[in-house]
Every structure is written in C-alpha cells, then in structure tokens.
C-alpha positions as CSV (number, residue, x, y, z in Angstrom):
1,X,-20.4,17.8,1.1
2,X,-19.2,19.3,-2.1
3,X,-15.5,19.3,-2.6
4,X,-13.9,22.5,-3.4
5,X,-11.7,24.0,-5.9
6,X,-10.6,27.4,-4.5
7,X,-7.7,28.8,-4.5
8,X,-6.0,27.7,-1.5
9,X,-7.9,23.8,-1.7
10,X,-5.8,21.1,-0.5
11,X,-2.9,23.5,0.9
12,X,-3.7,21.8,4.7
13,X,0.1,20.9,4.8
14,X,1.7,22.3,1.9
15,X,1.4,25.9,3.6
16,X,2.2,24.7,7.5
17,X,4.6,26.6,9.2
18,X,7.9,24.2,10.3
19,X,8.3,23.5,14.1
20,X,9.2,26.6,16.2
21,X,8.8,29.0,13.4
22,X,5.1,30.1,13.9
23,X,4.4,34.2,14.5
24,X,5.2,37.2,12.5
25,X,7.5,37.1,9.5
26,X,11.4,38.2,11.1
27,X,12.6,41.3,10.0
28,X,15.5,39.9,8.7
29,X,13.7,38.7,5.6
30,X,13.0,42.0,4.3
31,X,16.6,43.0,4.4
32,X,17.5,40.3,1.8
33,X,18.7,42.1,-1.5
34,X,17.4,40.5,-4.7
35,X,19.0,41.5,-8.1
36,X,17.6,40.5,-11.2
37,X,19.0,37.2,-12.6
38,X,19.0,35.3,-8.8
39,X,17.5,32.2,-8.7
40,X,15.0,31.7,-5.9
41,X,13.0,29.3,-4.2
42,X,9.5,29.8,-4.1
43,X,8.2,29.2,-0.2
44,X,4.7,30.5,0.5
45,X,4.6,31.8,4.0
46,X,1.5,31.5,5.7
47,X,1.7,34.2,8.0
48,X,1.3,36.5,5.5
49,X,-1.6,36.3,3.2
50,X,-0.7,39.5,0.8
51,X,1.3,38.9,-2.3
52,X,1.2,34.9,-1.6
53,X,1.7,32.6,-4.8
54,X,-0.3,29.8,-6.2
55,X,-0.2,26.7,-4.7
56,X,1.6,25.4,-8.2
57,X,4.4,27.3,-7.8
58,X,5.1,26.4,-3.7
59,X,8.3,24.8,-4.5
60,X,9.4,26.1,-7.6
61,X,12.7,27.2,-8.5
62,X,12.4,30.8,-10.7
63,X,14.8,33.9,-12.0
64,X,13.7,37.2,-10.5
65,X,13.5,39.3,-14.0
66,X,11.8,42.5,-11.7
67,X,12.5,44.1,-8.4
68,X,10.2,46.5,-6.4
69,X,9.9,47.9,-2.9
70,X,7.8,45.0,-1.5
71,X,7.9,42.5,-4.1
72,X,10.4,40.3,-6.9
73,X,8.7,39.3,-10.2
74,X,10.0,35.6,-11.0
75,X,10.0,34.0,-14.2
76,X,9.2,29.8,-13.7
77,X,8.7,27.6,-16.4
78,X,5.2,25.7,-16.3
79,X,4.6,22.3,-18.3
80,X,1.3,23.0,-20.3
81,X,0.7,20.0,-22.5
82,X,3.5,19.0,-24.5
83,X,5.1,22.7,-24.2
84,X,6.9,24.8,-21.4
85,X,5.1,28.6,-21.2
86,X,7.2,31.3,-19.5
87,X,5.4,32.7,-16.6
88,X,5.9,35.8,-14.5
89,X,4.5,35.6,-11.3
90,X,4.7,38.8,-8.7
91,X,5.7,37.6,-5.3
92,X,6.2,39.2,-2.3
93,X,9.6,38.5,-0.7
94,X,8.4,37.0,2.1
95,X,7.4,34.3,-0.1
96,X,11.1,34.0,-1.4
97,X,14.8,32.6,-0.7
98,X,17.5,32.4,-2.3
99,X,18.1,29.2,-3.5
100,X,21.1,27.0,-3.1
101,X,20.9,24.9,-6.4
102,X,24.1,26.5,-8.1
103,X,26.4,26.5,-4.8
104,X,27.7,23.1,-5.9
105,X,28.3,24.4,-9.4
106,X,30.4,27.5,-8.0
107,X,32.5,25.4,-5.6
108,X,33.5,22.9,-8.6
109,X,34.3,26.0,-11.0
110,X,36.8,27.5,-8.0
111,X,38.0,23.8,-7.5
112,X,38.7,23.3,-10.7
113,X,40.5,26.9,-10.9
114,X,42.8,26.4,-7.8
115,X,43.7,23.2,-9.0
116,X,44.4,24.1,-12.8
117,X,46.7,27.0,-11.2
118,X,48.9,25.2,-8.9
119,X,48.9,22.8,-12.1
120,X,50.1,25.0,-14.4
121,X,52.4,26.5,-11.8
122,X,54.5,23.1,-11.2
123,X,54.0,22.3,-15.5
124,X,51.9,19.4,-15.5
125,X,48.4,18.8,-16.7
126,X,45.1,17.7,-14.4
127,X,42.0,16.3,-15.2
128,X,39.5,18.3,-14.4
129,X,36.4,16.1,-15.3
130,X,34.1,14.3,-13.5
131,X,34.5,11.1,-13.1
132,X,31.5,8.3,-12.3
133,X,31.6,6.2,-8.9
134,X,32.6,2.4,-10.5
135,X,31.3,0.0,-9.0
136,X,33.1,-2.1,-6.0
137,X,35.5,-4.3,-6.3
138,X,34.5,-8.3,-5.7
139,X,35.8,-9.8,-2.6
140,X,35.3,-13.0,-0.1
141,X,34.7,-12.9,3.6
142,X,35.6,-15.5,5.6
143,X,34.8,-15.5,9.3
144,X,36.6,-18.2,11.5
145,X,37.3,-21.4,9.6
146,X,34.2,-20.8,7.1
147,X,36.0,-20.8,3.8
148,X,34.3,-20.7,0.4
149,X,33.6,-23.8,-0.9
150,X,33.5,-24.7,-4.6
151,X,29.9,-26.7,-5.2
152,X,29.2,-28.8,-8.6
153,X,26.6,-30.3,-9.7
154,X,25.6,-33.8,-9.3
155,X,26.0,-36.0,-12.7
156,X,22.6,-36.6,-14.1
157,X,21.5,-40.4,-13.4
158,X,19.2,-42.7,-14.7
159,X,17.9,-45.5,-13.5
160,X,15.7,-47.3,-16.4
C-alpha cells in the first residue's frame, strides 16, 4: 500500500492529546489576550480541526505580528536551503500559548536591577555577569584504612 503524503501524514503522535486532557477545548483558552509582539508556542490541538497549523510548525516558537477575533497571525522563521524565509502563518488560538522562553531572561534583568540598587545604595560595585560553572575541584577518598598508594613502574630488565 502506497504511502501517503497528505497533509496531516505521519502526525499519529505528534497531534495526541496528553493524558487526561482529551474533550472539547476549555473555555479558558479563548480568554487569553494576545498583543502583537508576544512570543508563542505553536501547539496544534487536535480537538479542533479549523484554523490548525502545518505539521512543520507544531513546536515552533513565533511573534504574533496580527490579532483577530478568532485567530493570531505569527511570524516563524523556516530554514529553506542555505536561507531563513519569514513566514506568516494564521492560527487559531486554540493552537497557541504563550511561551515561556524569555521568563529566565526577565527574572535576570530584575536580578540584576535589585542587586545593582541595593549596590549603589551602600557605594560599592557588583558584578553583574555571568559566570561559567568551573569545573570541580580534585580530591581523594579514602574509606577505612584504604589509602592511596603511589605505584612505579618496574625497571626494564634484560636477560640476554
């Protein structure tokens, strides 16, 4: 049997609802406010068919550049040979969260704020860089009377 290529081919699990959260869309979702300029994930829900996104962009993070009564257009960035093309793709916003990607960002910036205040308060500077994890320190183990032992090698020998 033929293979096919349509446009939901090979979606078996990329589309599967999680556990306990089969049945209608909540109502909650369509309250969400969506400005333009949020970032969003792209989700596909399969309980509603209309307004659903290719299967490419399941999983894609975008920037909603258009906002209507029952839909967001997001702009996501698709690699196309040795290029990136813009593309605006019209999703409805069941298909939509916002994402969480910059929430690490906007906790450092605060951080960093708070800290360079109460800095700047007491007269002293701070070092608000990141710094990389070095690596651990060396150290021995001993357990019980196993200490390390200090092994040489044996003096080359011959016997011509």
């Amino acid at each position: 049997m033929p293979h096919s290529f349509g446009y939901r081919a090979r979606t078996r699990h990329m589309f599967k609802r999680g556990f306990k959260e089969h049945g209608p869309v909540k109502i909650s979702t369509f309250l969400i406010n969506y400005h333009i300029g949020d970032i969003v994930d792209i989700k596909a829900n399969a309980a509603q068919q209309k307004g659903m996104p290719h299967k490419y962009y399941h999983g894609r993070t975008g920037i909603v550049y258009n906002v209507t009564p029952a839909a967001v257009g997001v702009i996501v960035y698709k690699v196309v040979g040795n290029r990136y093309i813009e593309k605006r793709v019209n999703i409805r916003v069941e298909h939509i969260r916002h994402s969480k990607c910059r929430q690490e960002f906007l906790d450092r910036v605060k951080a960093n704020h708070d800290s360079h205040a109460a800095a700047k308060e007491k007269g002293e500077r701070v070092n608000l860089r990141r710094i990389p994890r070095l690596p651990r320190e060396a150290r021995t183990i001993t357990v019980g009377d196993n200490k390390p032992q200090t092994m040489y090698p044996v003096a080359y020998e011959t016997t011509i």
